[in-house]
GUKOLVEX-144314 format. One record per residue: x, y, z of N, C-alpha, C, O in turn. Coordinates in Angstrom, 1 decimal. Example, Ala and Ser with C-alpha at 12.3 -4.5 7.8 and 13.67 -1.06 7.14 Angstrom:
[r [13.2, -5.7, 7.8], [12.3, -4.5, 7.8], [13.2, -3.3, 7.8], [14.2, -3.3, 8.5]];
[r [12.8, -2.2, 7.1], [13.7, -1.1, 7.1], [12.9, 0.0, 7.9], [13.4, 1.1, 8.0]];
END
This chain:
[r [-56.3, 205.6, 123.8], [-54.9, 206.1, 123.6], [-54.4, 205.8, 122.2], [-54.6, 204.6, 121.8]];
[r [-53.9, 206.6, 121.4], [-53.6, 206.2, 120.3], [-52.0, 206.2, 120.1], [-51.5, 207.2, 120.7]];
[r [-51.3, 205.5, 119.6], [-50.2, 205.5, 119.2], [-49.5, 206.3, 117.6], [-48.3, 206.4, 117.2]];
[r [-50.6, 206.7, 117.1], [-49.9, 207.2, 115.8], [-48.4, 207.8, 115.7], [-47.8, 207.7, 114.6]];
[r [-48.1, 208.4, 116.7], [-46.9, 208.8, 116.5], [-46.0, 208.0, 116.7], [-45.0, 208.7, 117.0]];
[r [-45.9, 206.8, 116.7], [-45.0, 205.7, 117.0], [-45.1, 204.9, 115.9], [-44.1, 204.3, 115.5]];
[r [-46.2, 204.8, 115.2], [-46.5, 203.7, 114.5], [-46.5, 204.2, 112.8], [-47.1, 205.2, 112.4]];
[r [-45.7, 203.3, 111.8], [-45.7, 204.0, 110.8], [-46.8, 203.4, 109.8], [-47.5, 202.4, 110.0]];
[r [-46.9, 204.2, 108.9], [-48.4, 204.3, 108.4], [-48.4, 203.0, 107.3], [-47.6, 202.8, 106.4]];
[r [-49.4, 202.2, 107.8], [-49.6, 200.8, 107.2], [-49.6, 199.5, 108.0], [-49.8, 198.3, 107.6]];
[r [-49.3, 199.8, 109.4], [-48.7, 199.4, 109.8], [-50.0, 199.6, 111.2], [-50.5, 200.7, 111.4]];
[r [-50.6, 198.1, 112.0], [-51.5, 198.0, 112.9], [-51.6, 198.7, 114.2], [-50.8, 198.7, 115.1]];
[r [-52.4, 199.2, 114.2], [-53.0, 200.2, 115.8], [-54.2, 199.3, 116.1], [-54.9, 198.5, 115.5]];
[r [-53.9, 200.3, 118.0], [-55.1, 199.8, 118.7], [-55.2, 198.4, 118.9], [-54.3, 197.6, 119.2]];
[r [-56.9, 198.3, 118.4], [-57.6, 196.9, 119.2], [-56.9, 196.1, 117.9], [-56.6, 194.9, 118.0]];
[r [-56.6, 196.6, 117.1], [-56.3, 195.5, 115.4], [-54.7, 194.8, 115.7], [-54.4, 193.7, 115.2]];
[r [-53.7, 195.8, 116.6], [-52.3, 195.5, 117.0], [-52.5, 194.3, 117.6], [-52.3, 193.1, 117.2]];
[r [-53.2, 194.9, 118.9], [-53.9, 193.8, 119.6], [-54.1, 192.7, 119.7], [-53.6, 191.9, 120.6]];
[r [-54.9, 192.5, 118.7], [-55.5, 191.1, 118.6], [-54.4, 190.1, 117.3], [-54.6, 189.0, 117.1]];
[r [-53.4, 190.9, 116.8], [-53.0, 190.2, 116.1], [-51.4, 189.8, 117.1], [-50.7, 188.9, 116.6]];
[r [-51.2, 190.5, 118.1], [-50.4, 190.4, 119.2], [-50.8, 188.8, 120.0], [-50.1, 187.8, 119.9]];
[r [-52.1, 188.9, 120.6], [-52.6, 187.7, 120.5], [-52.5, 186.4, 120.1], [-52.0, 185.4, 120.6]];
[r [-53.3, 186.7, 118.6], [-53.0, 185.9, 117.8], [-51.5, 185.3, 117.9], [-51.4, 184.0, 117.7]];
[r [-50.4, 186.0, 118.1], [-48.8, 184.9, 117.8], [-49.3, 184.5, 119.1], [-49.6, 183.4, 118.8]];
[r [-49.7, 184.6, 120.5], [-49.5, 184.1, 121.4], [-50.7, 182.8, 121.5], [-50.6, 181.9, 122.3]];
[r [-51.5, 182.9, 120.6], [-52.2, 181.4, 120.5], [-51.5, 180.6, 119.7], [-51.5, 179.4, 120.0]];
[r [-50.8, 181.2, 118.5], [-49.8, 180.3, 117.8], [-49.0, 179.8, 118.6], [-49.1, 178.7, 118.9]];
[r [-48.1, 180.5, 118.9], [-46.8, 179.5, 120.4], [-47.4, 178.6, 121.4], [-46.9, 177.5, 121.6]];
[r [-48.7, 179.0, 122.1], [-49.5, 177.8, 122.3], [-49.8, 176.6, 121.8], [-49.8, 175.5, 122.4]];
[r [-50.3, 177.0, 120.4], [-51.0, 175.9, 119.9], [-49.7, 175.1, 119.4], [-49.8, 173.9, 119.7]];
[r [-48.8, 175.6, 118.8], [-47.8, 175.2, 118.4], [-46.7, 174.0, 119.1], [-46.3, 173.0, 118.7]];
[r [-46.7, 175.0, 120.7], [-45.8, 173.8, 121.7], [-46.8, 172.8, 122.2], [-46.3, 171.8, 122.7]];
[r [-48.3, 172.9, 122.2], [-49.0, 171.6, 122.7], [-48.9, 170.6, 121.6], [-48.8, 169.4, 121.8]];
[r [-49.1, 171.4, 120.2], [-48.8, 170.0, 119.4], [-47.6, 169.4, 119.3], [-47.8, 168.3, 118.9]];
[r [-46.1, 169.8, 119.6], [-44.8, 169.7, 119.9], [-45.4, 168.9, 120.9], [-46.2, 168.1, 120.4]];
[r [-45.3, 168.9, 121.8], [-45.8, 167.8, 122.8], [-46.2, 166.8, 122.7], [-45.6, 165.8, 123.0]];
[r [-47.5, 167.0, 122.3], [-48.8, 165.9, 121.4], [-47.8, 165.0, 120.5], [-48.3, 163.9, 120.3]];
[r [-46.6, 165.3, 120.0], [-45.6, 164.8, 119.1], [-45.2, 163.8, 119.5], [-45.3, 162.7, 119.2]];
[r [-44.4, 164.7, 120.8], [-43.7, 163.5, 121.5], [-42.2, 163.6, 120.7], [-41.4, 162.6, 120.5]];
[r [-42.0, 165.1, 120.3], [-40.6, 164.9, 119.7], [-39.6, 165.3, 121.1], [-40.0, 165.2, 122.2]];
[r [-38.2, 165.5, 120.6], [-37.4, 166.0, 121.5], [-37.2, 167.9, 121.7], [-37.2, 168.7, 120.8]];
[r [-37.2, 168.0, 123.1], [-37.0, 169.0, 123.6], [-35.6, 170.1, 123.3], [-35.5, 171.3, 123.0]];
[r [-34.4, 168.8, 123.4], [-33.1, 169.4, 123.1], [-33.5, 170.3, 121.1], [-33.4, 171.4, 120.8]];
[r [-33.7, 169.5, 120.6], [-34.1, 170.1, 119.3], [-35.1, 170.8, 118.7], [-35.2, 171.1, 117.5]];
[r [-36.0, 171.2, 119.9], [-36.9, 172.5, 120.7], [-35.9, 173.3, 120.2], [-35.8, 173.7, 119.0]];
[r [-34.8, 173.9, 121.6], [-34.1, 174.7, 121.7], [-32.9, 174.8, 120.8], [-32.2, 175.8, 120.7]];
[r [-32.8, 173.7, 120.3], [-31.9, 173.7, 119.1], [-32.4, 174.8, 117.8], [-31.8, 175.8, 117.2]];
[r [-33.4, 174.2, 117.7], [-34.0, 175.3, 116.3], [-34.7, 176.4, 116.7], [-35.2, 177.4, 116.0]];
[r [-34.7, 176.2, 117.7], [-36.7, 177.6, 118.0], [-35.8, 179.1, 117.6], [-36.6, 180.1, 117.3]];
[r [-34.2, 179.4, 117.6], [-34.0, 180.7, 117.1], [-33.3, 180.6, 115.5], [-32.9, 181.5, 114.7]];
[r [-33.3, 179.6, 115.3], [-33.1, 179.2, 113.9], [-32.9, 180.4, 112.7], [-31.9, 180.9, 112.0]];
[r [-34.9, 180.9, 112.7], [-35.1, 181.6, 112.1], [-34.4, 183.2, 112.1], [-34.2, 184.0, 111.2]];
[r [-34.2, 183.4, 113.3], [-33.3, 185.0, 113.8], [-32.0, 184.6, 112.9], [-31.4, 185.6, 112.8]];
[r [-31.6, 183.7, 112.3], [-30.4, 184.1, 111.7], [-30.3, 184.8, 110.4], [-29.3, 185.2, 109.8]];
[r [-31.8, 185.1, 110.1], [-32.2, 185.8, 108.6], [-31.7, 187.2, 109.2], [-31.0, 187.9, 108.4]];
[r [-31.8, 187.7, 110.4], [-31.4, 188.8, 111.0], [-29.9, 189.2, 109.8], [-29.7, 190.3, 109.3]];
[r [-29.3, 188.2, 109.5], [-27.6, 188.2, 108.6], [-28.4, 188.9, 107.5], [-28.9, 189.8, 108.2]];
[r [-28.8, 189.0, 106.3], [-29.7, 189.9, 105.6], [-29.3, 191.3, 105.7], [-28.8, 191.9, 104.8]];
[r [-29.7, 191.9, 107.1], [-29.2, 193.0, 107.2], [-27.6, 193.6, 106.7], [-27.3, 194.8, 106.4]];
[r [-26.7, 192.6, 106.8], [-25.5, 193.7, 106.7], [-25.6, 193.5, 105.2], [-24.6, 194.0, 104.8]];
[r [-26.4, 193.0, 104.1], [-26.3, 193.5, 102.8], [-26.9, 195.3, 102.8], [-26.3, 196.3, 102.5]];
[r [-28.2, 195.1, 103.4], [-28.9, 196.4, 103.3], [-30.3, 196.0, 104.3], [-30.6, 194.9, 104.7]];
[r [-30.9, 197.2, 104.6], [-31.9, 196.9, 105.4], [-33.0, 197.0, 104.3], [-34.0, 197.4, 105.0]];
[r [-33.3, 196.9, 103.3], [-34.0, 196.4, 102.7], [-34.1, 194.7, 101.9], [-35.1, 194.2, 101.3]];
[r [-32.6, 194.1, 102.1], [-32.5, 192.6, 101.9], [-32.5, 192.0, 103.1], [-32.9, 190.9, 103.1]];
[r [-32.0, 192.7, 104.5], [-32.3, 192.3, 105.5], [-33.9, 191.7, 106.1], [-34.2, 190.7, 106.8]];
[r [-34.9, 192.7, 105.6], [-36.2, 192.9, 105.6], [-37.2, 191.7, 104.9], [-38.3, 191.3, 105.2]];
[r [-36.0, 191.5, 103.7], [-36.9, 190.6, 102.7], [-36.3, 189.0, 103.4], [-37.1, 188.0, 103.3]];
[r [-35.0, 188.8, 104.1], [-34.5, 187.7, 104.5], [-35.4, 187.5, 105.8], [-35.6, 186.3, 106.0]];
[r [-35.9, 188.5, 106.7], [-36.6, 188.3, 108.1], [-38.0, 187.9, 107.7], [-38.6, 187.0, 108.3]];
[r [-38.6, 188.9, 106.5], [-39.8, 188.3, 106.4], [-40.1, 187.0, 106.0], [-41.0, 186.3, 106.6]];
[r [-39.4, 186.5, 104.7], [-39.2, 185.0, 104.7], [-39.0, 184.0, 105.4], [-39.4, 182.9, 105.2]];
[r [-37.9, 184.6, 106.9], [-38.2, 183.5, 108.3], [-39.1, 183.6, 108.6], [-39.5, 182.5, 109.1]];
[r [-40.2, 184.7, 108.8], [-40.9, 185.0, 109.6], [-42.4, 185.1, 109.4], [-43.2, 185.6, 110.2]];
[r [-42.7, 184.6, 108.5], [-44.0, 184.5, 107.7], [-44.4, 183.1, 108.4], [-43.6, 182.5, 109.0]];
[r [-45.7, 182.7, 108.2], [-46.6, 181.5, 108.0], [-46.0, 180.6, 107.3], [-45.7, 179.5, 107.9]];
[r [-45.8, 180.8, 106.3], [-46.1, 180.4, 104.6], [-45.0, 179.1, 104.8], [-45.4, 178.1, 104.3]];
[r [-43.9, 179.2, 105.3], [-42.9, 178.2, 105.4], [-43.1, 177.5, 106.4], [-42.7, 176.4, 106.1]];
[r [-43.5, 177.4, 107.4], [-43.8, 176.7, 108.4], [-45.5, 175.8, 108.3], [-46.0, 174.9, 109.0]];
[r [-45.7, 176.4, 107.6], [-47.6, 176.0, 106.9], [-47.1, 174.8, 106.1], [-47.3, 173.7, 106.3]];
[r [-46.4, 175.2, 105.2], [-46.1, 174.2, 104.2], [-45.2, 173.1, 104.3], [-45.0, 172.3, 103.3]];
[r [-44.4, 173.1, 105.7], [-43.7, 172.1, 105.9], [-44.6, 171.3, 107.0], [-44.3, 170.1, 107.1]];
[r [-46.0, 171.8, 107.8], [-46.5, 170.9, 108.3], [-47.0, 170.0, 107.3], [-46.9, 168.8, 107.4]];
[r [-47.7, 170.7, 106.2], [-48.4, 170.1, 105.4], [-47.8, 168.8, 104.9], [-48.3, 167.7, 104.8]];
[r [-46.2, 169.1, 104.4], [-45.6, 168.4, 104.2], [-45.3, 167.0, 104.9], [-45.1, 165.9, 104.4]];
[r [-45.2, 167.4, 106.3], [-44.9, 166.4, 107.1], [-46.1, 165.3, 107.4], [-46.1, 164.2, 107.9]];
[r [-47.0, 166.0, 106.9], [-48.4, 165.2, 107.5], [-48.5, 164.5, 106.7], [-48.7, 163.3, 107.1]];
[r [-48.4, 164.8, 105.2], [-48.6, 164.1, 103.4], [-48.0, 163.1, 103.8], [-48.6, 162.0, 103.6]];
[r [-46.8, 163.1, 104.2], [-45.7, 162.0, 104.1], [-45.1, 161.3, 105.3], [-44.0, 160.6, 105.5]];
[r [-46.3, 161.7, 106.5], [-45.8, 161.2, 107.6], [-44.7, 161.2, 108.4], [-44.3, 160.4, 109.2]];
[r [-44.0, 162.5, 107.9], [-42.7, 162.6, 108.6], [-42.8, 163.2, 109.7], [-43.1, 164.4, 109.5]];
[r [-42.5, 162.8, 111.0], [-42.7, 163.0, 112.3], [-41.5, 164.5, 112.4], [-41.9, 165.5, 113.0]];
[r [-40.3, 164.3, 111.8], [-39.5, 165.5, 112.1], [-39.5, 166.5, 111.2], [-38.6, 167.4, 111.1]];
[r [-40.3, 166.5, 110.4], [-40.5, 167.3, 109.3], [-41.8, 168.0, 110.4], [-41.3, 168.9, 111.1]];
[r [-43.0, 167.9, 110.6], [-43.7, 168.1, 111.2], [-43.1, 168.9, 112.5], [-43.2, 170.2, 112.6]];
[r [-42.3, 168.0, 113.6], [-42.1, 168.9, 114.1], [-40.9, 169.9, 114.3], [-40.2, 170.3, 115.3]];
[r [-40.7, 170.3, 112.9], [-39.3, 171.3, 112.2], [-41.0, 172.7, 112.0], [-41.0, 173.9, 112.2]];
[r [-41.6, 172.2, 111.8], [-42.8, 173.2, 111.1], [-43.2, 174.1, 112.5], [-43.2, 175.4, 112.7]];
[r [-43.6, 173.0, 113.7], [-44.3, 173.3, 114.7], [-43.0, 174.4, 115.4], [-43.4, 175.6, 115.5]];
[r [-42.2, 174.1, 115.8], [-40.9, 174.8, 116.3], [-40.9, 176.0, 115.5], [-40.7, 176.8, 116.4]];
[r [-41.0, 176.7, 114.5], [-41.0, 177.5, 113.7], [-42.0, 178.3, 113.4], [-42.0, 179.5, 113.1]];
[r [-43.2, 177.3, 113.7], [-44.3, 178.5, 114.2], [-44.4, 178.5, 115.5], [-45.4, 179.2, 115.6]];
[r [-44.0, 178.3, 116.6], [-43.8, 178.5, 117.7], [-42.9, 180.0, 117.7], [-43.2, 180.9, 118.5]];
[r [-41.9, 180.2, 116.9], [-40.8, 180.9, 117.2], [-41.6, 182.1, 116.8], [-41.6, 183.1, 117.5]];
[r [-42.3, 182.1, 115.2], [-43.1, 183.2, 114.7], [-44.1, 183.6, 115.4], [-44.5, 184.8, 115.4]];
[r [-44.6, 182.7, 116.2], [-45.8, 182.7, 117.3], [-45.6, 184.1, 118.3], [-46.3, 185.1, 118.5]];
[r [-44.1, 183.5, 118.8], [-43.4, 184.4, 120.3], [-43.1, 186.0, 119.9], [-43.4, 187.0, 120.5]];
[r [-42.4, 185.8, 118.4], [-42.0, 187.2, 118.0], [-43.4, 188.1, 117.8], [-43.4, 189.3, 118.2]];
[r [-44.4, 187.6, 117.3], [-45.3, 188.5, 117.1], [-46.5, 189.2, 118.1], [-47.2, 190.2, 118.1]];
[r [-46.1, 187.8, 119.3], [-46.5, 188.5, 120.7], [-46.2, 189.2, 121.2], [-47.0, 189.8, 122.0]];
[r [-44.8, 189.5, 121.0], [-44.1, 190.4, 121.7], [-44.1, 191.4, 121.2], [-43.8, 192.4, 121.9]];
[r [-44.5, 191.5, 119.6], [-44.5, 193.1, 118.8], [-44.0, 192.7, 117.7], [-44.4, 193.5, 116.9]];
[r [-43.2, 191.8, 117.1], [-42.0, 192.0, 116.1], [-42.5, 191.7, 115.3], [-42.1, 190.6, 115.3]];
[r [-43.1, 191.8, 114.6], [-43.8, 191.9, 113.2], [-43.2, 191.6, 112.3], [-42.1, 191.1, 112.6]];
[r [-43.7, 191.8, 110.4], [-42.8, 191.4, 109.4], [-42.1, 192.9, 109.2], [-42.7, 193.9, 109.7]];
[r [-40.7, 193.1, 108.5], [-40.2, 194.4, 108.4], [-40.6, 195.3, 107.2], [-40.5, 194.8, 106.1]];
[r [-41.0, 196.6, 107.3], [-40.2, 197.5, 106.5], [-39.0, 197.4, 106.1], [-38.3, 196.8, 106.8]];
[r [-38.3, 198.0, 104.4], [-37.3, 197.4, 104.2], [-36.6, 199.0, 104.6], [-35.4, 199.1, 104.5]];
[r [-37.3, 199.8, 105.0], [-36.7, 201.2, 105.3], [-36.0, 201.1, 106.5], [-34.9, 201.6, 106.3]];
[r [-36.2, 200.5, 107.9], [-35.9, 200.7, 108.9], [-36.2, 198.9, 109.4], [-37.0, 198.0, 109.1]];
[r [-35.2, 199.0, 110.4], [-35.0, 197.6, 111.5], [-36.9, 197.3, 111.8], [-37.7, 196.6, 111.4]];
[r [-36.7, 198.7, 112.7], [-37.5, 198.9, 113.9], [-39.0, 198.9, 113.5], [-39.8, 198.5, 114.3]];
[r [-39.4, 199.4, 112.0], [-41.0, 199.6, 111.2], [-41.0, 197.8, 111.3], [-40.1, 197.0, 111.1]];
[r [-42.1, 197.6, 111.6], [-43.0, 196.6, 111.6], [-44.5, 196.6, 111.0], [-45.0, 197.6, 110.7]];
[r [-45.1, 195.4, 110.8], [-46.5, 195.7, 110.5], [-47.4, 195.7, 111.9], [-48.6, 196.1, 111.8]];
[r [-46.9, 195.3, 112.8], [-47.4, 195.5, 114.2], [-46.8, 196.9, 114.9], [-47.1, 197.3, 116.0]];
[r [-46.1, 197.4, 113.9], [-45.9, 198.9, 114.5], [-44.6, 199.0, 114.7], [-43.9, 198.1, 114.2]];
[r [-44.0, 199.9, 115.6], [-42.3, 200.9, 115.9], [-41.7, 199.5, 117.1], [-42.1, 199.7, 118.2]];
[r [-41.0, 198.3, 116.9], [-40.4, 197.8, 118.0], [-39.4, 198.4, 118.6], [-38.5, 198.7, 117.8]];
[r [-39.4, 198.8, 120.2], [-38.3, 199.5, 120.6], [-38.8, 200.3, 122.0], [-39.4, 199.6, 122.8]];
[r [-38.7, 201.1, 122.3], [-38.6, 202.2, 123.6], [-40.1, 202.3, 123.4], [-41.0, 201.8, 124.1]];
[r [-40.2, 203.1, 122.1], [-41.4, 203.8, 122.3], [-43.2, 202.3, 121.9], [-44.4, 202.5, 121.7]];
[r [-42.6, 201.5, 121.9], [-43.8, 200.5, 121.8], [-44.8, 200.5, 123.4], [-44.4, 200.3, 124.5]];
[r [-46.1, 201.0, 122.9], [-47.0, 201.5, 123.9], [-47.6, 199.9, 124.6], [-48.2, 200.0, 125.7]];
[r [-47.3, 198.4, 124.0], [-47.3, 197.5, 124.9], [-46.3, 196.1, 124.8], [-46.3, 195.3, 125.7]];
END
């Protein structure tokens, strides 16, 4: 079954959507066992784990600064480099500020929500989030 008409062009089909669907859901895995393994607190789990949805604010400049503010929550790259950080220097809540954060990027990308087009909300690199999303 193919999705092309749902999916804008650049943007992952099929087994490739797939597996990178996946992929966030081994990250939120891997992410809350090491949260665990921490031994940090729970309350500040739920404290931060939507943190990053506040880049969602972005949008009412334009949906192209909106796009550039979600992808910046929503990337690796910041949550990569504050583990790193936390590890360098032993900071237990620096570490698990990183882990909560890829947990959060973990969830969104299992679910479909990908990084944005700056054209539209709904264009993702995992494809159209919305009604017509085939899983």
């Amino acid at each position: 079954m193919s999705d092309t008409h749902s999916t804008p062009s650049g943007a992952a089909q099929g087994g490739v959507r797939i597996l990178l669907r996946l992929e966030g859901l081994v990250v939120l895995a891997a992410a809350v066992a090491a949260y665990v393994h921490l031994g940090a607190s729970w309350a500040a789990f739920a404290m931060l784990f939507l943190l990053p949805d506040l880049s969602f604010l972005g949008y009412l400049a334009s949906s192209r600064m909106g796009a550039a503010a979600y992808n910046a929550a929503h990337s690796y790259i910041g949550p990569v480099v504050l583990l790193g950080l936390g590890l360098i220097s032993g900071t237990p809540a620096v570490v698990a500020l990183g882990l909560v954060w890829s947990a959060h990027i973990g969830l969104d990308h299992a679910l479909g929500y990908g990084l944005k087009y700056g054209s539209e909300f709904g264009l993702t690199h995992l494809g159209r989030v919305g009604p017509t999303d085939p899983w």
